[in-house]
ZAVEXSE-320232 format. One record per residue: x, y, z of N, C-alpha, C, O, CB in turn; residue in three letters; residue number from 1. Coordinates in pm, whole numbers. Glycine has a CB too. Layout:
BEGIN
       nu       nv       nw      cau      cav      caw       cu       cv       cw       ou       ov       ow      cbu      cbv      cbw   resn   resi
        X        Y        Z        X        Y        Z        X        Y        Z        X        Y        Z        X        Y        Z    ala    NUM
...
END
This chain:
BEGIN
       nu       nv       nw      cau      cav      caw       cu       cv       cw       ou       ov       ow      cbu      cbv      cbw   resn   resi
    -2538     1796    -1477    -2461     1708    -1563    -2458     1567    -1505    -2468     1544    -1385    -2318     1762    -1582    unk      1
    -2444     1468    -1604    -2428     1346    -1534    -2302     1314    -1477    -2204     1360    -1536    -2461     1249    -1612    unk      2
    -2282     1245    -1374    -2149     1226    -1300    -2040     1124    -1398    -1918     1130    -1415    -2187     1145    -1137    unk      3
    -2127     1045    -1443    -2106      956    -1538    -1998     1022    -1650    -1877     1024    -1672    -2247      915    -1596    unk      4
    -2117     1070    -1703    -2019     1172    -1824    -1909     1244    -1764    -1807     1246    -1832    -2110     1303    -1901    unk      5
    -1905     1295    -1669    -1826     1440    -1609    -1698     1331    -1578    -1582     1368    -1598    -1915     1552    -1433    unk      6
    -1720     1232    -1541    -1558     1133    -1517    -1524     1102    -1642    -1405     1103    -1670    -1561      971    -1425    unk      7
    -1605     1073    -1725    -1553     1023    -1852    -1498     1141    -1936    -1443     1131    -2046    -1667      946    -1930    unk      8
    -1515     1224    -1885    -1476     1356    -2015    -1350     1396    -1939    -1251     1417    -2009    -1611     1522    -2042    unk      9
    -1337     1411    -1782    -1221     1482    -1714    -1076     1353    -1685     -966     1395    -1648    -1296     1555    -1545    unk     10
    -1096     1230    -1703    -1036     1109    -1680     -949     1044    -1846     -980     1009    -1960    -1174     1007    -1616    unk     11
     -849     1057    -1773     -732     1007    -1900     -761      859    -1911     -701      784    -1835     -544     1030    -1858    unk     12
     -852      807    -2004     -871      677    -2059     -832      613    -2194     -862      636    -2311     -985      666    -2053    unk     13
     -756      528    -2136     -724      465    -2281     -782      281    -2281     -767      196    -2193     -520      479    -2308    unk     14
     -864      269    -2444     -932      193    -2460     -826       90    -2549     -744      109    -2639    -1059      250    -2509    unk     15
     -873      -27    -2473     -803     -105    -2605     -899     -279    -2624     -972     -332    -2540     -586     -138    -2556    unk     16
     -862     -334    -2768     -924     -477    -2758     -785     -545    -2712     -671     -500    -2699    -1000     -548    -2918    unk     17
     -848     -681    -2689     -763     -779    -2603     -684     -805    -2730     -563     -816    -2714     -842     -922    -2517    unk     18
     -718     -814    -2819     -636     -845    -2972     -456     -765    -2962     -339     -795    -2984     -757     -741    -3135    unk     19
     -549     -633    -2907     -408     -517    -2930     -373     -504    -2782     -352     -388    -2746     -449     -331    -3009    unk     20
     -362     -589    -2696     -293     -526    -2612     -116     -538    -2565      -56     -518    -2459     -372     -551    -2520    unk     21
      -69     -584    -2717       18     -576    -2718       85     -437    -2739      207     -423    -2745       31     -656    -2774    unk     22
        9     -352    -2747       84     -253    -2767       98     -114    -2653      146       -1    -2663       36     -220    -2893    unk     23
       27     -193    -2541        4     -100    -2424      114     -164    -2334      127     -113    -2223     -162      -99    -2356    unk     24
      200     -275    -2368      330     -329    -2277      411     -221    -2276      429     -150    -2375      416     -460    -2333    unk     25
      448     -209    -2197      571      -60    -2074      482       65    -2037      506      177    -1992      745       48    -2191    unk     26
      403       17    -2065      287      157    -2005      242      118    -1856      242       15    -1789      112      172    -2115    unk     27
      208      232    -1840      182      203    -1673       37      284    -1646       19      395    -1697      329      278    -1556    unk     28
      -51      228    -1573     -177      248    -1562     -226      246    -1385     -183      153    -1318     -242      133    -1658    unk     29
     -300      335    -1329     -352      384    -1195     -496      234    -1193     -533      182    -1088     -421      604    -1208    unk     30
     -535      205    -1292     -645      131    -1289     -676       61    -1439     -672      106    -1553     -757      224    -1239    unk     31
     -704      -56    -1390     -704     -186    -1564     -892     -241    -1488     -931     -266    -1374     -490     -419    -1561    unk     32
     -953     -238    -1611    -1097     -247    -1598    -1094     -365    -1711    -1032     -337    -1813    -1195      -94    -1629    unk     33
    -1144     -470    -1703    -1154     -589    -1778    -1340     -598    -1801    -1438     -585    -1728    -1070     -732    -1680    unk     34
    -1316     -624    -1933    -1473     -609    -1954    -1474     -777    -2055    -1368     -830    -2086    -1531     -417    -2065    unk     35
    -1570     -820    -2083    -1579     -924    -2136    -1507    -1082    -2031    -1384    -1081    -2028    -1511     -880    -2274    unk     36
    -1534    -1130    -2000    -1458    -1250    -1900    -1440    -1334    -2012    -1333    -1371    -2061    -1553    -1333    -1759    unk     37
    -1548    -1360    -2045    -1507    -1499    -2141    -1397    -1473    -2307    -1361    -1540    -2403    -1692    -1572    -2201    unk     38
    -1386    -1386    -2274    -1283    -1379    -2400    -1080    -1337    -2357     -985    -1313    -2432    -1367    -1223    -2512    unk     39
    -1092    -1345    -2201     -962    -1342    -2153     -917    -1464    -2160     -967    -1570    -2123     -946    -1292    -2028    unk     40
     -776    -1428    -2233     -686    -1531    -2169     -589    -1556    -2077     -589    -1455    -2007     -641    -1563    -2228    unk     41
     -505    -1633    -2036     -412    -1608    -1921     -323    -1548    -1962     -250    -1498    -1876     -361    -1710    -1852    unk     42
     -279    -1519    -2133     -190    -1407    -2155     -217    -1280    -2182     -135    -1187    -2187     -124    -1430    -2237    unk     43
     -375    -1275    -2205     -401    -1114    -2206     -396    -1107    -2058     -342    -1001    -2028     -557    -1048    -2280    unk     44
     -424    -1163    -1972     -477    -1108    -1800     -318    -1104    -1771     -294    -1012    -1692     -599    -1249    -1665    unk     45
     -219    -1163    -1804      -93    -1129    -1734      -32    -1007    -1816       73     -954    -1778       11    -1261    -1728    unk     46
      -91     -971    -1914      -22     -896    -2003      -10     -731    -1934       77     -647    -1913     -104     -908    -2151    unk     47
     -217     -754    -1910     -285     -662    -1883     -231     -619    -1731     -174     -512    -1711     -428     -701    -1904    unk     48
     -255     -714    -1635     -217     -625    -1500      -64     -618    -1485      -27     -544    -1393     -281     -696    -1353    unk     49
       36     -678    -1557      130     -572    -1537      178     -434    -1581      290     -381    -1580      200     -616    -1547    unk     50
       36     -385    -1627      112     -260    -1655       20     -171    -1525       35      -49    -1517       95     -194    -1848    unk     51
      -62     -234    -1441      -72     -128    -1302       10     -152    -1193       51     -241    -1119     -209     -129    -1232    unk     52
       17       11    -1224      138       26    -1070      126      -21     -963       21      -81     -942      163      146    -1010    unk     53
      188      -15     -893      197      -31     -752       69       25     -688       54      147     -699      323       39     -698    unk     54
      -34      -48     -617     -134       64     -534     -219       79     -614     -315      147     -579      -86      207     -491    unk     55
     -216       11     -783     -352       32     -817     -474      -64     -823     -505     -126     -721     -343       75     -925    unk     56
     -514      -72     -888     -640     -146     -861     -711     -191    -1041     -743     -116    -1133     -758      -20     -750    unk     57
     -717     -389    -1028     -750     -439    -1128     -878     -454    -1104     -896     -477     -985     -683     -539    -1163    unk     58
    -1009     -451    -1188    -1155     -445    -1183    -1158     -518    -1289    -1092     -493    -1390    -1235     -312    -1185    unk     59
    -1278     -672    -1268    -1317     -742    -1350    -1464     -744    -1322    -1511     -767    -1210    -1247     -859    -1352    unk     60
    -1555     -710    -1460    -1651     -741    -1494    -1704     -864    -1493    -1654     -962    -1547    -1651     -704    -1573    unk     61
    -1786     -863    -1444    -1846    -1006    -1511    -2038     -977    -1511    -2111     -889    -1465    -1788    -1177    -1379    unk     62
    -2061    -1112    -1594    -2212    -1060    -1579    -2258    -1183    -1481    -2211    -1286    -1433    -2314    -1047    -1746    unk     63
    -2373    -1108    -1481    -2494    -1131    -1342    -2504    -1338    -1345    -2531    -1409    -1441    -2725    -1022    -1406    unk     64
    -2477    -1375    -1222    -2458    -1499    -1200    -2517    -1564    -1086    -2544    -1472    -1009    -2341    -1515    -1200    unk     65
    -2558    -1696    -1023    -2631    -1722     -904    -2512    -1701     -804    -2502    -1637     -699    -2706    -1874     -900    unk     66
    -2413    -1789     -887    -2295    -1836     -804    -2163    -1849     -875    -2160    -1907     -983    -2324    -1969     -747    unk     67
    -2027    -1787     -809    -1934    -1781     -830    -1878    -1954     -880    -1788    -1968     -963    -1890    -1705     -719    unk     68
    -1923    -2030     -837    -1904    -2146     -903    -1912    -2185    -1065    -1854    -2281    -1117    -1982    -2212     -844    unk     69
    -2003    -2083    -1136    -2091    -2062    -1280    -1908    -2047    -1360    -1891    -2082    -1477    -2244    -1864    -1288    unk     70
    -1803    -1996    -1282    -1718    -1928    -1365    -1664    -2090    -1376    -1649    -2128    -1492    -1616    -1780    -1304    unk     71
    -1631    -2200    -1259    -1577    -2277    -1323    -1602    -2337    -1463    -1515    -2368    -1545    -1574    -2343    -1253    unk     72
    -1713    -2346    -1474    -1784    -2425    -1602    -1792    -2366    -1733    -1803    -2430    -1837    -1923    -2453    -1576    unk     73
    -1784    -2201    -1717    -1787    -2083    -1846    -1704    -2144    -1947    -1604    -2212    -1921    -1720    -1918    -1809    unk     74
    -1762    -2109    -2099    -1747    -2164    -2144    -1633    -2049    -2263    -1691    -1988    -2353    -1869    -2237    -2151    unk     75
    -1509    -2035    -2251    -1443    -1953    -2283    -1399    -1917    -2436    -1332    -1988    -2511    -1364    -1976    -2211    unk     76
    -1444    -1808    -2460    -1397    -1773    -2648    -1262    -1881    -2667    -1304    -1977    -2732    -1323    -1553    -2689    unk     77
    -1133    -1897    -2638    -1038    -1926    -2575    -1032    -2085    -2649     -956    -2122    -2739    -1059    -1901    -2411    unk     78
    -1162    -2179    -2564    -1175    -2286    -2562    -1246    -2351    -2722    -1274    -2470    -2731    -1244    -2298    -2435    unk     79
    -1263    -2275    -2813    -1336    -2306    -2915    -1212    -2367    -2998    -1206    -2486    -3029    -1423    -2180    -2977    unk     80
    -1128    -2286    -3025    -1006    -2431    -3052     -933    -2567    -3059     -858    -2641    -3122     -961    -2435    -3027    unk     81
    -1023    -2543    -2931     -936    -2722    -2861    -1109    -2837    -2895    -1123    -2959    -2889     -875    -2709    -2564    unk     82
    -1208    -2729    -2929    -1309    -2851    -2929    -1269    -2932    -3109    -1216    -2883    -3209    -1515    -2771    -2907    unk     83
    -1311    -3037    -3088    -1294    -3143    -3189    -1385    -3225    -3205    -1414    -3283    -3100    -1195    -3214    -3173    unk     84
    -1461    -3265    -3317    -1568    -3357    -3317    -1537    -3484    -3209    -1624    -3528    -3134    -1589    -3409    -3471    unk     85
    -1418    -3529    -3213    -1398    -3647    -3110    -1403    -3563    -2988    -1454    -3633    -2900    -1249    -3741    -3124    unk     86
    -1386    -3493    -2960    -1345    -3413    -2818    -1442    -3236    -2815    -1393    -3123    -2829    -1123    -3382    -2827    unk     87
    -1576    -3272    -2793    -1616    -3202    -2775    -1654    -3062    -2607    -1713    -2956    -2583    -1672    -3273    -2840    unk     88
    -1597    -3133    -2562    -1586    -3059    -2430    -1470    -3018    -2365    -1387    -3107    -2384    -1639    -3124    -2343    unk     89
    -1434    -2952    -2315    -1288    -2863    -2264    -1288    -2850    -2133    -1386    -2777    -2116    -1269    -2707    -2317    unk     90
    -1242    -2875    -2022    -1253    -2881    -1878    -1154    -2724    -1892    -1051    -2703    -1957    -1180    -3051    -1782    unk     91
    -1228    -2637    -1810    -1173    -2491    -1840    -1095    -2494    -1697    -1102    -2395    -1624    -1305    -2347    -1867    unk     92
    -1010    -2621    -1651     -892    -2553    -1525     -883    -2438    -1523     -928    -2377    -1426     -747    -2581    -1530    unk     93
     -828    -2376    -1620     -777    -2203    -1582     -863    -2162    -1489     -822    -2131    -1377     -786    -2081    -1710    unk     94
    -1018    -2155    -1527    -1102    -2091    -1458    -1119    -2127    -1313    -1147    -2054    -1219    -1208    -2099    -1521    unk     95
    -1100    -2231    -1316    -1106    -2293    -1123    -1016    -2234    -1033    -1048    -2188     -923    -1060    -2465    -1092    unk     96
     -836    -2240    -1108     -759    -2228    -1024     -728    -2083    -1030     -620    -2052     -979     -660    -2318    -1035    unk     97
     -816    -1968    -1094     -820    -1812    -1097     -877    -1819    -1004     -799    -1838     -910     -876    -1722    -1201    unk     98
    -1019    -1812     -962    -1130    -1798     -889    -1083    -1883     -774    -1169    -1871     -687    -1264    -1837     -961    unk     99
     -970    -1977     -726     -932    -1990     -608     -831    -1945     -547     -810    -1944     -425     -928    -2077     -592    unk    100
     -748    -1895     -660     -611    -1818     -606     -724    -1675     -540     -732    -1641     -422     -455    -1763     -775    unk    101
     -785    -1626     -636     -874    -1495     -579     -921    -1503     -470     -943    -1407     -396     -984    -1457     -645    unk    102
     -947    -1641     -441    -1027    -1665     -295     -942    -1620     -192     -989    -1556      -98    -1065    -1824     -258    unk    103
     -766    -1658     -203     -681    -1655     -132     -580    -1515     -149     -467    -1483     -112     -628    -1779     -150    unk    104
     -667    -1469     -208     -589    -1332     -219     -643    -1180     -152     -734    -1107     -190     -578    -1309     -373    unk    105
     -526    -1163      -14     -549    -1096       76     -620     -953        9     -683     -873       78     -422    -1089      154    unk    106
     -606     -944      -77     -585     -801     -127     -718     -783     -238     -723     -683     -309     -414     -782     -210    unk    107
     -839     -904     -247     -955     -939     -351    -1016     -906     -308    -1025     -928     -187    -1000    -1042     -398    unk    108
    -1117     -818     -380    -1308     -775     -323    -1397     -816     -426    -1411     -775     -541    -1355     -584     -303    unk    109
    -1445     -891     -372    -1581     -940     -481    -1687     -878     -434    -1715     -868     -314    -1627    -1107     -489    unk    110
    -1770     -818     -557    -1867     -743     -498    -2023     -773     -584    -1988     -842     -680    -1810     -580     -503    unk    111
    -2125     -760     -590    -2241     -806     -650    -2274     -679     -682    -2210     -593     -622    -2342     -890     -573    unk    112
    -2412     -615     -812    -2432     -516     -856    -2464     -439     -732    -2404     -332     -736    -2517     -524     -957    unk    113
    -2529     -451     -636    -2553     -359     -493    -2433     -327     -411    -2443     -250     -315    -2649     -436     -388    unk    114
    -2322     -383     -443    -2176     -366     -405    -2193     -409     -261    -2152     -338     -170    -2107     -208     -426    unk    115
    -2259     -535     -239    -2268     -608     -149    -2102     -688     -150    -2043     -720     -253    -2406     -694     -173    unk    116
    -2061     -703      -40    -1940     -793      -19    -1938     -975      -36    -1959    -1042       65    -1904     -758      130    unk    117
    -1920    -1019     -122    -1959    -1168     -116    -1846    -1234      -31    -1735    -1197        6    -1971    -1241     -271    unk    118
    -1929    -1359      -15    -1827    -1468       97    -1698    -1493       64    -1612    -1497      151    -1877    -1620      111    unk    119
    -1667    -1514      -77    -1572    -1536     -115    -1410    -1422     -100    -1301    -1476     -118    -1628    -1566     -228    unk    120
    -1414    -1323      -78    -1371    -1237      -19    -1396    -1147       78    -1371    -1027       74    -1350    -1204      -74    unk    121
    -1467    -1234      201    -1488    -1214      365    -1351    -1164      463    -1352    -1103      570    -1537    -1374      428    unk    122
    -1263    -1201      404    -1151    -1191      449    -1104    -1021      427     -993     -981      461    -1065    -1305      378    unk    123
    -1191     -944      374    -1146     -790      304    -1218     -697      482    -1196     -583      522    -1280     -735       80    unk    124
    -1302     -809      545    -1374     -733      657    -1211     -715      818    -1183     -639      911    -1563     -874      711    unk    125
    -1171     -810      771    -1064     -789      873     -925     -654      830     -838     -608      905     -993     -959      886    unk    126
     -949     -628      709     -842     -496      723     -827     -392      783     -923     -315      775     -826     -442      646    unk    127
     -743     -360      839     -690     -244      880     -623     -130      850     -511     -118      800     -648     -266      930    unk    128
     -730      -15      897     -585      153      813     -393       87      841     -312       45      924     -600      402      993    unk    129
     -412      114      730     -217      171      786     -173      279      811     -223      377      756     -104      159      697    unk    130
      -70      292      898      -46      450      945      100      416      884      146      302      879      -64      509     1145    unk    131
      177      555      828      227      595      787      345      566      928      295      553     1040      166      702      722    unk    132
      487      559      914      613      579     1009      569      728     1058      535      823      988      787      570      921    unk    133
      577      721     1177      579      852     1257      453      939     1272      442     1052     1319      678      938     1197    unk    134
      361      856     1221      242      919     1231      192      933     1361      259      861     1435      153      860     1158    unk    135
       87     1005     1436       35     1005     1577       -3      838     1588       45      760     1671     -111     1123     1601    unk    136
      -95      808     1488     -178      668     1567     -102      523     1474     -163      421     1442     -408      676     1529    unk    137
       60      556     1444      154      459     1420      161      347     1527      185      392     1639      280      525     1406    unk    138
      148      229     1522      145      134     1618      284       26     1584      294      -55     1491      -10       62     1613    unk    139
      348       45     1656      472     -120     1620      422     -246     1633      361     -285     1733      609     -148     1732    unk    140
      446     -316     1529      436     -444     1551      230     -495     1528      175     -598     1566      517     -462     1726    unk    141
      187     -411     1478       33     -414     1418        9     -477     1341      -27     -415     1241      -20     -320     1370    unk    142
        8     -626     1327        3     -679     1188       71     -725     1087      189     -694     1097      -31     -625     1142    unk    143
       44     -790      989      152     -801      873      175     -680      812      292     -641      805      115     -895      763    unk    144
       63     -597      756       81     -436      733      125     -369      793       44     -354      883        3     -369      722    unk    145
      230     -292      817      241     -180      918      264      -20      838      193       45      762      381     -223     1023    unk    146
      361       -3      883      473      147      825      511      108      717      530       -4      670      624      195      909    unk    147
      529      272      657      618      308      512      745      317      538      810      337      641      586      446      437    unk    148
      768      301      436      975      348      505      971      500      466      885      569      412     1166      247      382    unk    149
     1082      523      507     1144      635      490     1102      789      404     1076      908      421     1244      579      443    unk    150
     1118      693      312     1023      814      233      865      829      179      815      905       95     1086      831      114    unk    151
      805      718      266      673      686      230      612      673       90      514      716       30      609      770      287    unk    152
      755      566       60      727      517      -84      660      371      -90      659      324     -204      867      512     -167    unk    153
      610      299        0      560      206       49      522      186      187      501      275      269      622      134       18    unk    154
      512        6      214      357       10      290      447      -99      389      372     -146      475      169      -58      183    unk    155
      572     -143      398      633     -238      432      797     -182      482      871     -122      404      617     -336      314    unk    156
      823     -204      578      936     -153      663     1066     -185      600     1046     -297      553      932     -213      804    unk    157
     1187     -152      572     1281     -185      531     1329     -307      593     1296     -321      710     1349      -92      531    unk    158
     1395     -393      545     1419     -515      614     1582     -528      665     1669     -460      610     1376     -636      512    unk    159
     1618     -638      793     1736     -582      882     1861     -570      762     1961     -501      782     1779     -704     1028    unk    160
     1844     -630      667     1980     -666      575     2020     -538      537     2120     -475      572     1959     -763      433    unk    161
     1875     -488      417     1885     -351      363     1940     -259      505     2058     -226      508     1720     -298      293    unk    162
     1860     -226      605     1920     -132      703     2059     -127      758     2118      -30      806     1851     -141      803    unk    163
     2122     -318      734     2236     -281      766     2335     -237      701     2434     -178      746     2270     -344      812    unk    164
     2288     -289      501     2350     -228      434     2382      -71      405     2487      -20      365     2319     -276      367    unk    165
     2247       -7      440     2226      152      425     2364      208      546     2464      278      524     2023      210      485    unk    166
     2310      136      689     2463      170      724     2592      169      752     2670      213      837     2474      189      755    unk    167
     2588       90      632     2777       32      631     2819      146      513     2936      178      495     2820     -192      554    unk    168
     2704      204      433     2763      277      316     2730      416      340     2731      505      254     2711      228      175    unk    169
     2697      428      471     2628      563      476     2768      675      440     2775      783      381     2545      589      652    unk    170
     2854      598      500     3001      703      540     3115      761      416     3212      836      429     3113      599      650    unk    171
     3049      679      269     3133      637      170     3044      687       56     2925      659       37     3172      479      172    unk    172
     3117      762      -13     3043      876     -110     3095      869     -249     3213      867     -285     3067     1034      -59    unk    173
     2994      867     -316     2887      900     -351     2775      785     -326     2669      824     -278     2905      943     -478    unk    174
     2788      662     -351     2712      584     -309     2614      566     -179     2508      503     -166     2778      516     -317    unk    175
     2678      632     -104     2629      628       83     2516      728       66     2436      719      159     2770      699      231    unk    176
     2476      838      -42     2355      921      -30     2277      850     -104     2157      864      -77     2359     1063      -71    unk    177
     2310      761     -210     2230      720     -325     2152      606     -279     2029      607     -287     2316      685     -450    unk    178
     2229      488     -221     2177      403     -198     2031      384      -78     1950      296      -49     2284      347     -184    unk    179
     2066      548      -28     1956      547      136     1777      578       29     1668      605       81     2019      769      309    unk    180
     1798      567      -79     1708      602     -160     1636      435     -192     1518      421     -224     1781      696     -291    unk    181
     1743      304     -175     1650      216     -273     1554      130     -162     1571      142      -40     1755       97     -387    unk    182
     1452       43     -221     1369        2     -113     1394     -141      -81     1338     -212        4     1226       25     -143    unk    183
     1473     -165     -152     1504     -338     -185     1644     -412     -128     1724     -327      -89     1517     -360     -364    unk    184
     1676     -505     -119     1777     -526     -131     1845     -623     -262     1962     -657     -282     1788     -558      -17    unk    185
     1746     -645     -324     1817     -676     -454     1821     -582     -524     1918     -579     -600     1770     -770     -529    unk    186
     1691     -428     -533     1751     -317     -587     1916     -281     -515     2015     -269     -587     1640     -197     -562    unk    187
     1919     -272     -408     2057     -212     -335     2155     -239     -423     2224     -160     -487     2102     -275     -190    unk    188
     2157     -398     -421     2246     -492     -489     2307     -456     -661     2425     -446     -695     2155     -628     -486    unk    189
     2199     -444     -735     2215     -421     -829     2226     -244     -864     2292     -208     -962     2126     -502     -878    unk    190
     2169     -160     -792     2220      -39     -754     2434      -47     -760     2512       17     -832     2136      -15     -575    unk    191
     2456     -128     -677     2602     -121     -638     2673     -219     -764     2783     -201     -816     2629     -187     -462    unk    192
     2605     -292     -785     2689     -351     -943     2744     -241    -1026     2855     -208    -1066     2578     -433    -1059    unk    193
     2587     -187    -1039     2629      -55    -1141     2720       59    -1129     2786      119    -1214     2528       16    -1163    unk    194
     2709       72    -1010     2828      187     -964     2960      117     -939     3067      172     -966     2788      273     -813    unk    195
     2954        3     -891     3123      -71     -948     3129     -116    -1061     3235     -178    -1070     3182     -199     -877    unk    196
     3071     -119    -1158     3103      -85    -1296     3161       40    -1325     3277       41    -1364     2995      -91    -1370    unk    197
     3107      133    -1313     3121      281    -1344     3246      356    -1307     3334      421    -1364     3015      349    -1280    unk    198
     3203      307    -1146     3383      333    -1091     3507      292    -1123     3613      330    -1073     3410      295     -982    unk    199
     3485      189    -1239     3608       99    -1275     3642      147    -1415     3737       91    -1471     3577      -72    -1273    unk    200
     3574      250    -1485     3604      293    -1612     3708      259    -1733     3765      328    -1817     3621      390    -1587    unk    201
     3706      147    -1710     3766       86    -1829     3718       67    -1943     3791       46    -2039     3799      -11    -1811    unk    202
     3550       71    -1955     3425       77    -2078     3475      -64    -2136     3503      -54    -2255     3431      234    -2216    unk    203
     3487     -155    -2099     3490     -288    -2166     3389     -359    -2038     3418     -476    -2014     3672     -362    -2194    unk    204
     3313     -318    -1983     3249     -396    -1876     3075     -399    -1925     3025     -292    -1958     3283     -313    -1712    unk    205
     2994     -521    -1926     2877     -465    -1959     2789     -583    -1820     2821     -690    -1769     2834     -481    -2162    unk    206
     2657     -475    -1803     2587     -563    -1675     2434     -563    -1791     2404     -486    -1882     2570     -450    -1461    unk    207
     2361     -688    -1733     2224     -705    -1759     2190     -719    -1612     2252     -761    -1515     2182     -830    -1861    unk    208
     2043     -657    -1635     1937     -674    -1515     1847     -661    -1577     1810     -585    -1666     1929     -589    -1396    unk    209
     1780     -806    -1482     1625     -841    -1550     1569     -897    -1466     1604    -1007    -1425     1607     -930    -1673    unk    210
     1454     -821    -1416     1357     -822    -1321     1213     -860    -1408     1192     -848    -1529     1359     -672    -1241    unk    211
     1099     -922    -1271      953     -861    -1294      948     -735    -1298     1024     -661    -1237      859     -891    -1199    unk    212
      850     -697    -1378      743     -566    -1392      715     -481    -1274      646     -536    -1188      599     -613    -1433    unk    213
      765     -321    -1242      775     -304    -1113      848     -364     -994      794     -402     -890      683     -310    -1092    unk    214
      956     -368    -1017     1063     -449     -903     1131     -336     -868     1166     -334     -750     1178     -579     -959    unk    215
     1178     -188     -975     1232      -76     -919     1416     -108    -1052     1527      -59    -1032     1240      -96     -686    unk    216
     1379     -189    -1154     1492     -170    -1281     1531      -36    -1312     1649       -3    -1319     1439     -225    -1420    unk    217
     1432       43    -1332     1419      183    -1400     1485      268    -1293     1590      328    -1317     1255      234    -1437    unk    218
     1422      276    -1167     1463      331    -1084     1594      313    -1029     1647      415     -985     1389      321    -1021    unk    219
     1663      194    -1022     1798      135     -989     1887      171    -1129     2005      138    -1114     1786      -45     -953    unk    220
     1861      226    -1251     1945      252    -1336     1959      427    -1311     2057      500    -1323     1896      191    -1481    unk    221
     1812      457    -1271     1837      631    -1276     1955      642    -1203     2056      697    -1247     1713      738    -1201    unk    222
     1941      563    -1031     2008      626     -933     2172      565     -966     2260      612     -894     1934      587     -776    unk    223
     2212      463    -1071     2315      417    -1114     2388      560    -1222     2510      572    -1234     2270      266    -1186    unk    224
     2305      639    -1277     2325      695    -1360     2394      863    -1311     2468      950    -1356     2202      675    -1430    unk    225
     2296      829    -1173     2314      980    -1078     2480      920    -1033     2568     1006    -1042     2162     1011     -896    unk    226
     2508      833    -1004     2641      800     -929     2740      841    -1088     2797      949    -1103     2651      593     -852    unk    227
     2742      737    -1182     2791      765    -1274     2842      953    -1287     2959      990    -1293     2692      703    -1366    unk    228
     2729     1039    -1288     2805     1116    -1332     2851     1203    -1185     2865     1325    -1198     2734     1189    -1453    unk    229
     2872     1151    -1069     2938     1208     -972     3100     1134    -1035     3207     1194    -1033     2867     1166     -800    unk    230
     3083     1025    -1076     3236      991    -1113     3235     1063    -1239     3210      987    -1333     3283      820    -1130    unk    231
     3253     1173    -1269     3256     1213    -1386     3240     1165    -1541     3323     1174    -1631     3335     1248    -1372    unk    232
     3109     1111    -1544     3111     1090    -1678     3049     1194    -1755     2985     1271    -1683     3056      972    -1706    unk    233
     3044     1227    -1896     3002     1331    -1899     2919     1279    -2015     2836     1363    -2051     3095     1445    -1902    unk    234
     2916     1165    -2085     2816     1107    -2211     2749     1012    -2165     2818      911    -2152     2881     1050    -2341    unk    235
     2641      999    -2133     2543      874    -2094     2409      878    -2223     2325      965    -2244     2468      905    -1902    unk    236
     2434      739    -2295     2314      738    -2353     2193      658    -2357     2243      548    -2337     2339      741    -2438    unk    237
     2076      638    -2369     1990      559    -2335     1923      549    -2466     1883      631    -2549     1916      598    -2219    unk    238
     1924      405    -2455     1842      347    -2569     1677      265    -2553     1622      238    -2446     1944      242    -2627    unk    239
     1629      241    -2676     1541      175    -2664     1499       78    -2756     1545      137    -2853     1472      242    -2642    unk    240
     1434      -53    -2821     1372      -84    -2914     1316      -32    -3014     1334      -53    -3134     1320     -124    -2882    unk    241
     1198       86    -2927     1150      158    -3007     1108      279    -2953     1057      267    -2841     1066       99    -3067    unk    242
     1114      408    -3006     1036      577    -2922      918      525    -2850      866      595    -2763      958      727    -3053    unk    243
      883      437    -2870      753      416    -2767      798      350    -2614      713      329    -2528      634      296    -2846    unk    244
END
């Protein structure tokens, strides 16, 4: 069988045009594959990678070129708008200051059809494994990367604030089990809004929280929700815009 086919038949893929990708917003995706370059815009490309998680991985196509320089000058679906018989040419900024933030982005692999490493992301040759907290070949102090916390829900150590908060509340319950769960300290924060809301049961109190995409909202309402019903609530309902 071809390998080709055998991923494509066993692999949960969902296809969409850049037209509709409004309708893949709150979805969450392991991997976003961009095909076409010249027909992105900066609101499909922001649209698009926030819906991969944490740890996944954005892949852009492009076709066969001498030099990464070719992208400044591309001439973008995008840009056919702004041309005007008086104003026939479009200086495509976007494209410069993508392809230099990428330059500067620790975390970019540019690769050529032989999956050769290009210069422009040379900087991918200096990474290092990370070891996990408590692992045998765990090293302190290794880098900007190091250890997961706690529950090896990440790649970055809890920081002194959060740790000191975890133990000022460790002793004080229900909150003191809940909170050893968040990774943040503005999750913490807003974690504890919610539960001094809750604890104050008067139901005339209302909180908003509004984060970026993946900041841990969802997760800071579950564990708000777990406290809630240790204070006995017994109706919690959750809404939405729409079933989707």
């Amino acid at each position: 069988d071809d390998p080709f086919e055998l991923f494509i038949s066993s692999t949960s893929i969902q296809y969409c045009y850049y037209r509709e990708t409004q309708r893949i917003l709150g979805n969450t995706f392991g991997m976003l594959v961009l095909q076409d370059f010249e027909a992105v815009t900066p609101n499909v490309l922001a649209r698009t990678i926030e819906t991969v998680e944490g740890g996944g991985i954005v892949v852009m196509l492009l076709k066969s070129m001498v030099s990464l320089q070719q992208l400044y000058t591309m001439s973008m679906d995008a840009h056919a708008r702004f041309r005007t018989e008086s104003h026939t040419e479009v200086q495509p900024r976007f494209n410069e200051r993508f392809i230099l933030s990428l330059a500067s982005c620790r975390a970019c692999l540019v690769l050529d059809d032989e999956l050769n490493v290009l210069p422009i992301s040379s900087h991918i040759h200096a990474i290092r494994p990370v070891a996990r907290e408590g692992s045998a070949n765990s090293e302190a102090g290794s880098g900007d990367l190091t250890t997961g916390n706690a529950h090896g829900a990440g790649l970055v150590r809890d920081s002194p604030e959060l740790m000191e908060l975890k133990a000022s509340l460790r002793e004080t319950q229900p909150i003191g089990t809940i909170v050893q769960r968040v990774l943040s300290v503005d999750q913490a924060k807003a974690l504890l809004t919610f539960v001094e809301a809750a604890a104050d049961k008067n139901l005339r109190c209302t909180v908003a929280l509004t984060a970026g995409r993946g900041r841990g909202k969802s997760a800071a309402i579950g564990l708000s929700l777990a406290a809630a019903i240790a204070y006995g609530y017994a109706n919690i309902f959750v809404t939405a815009p729409s079933p989707e």
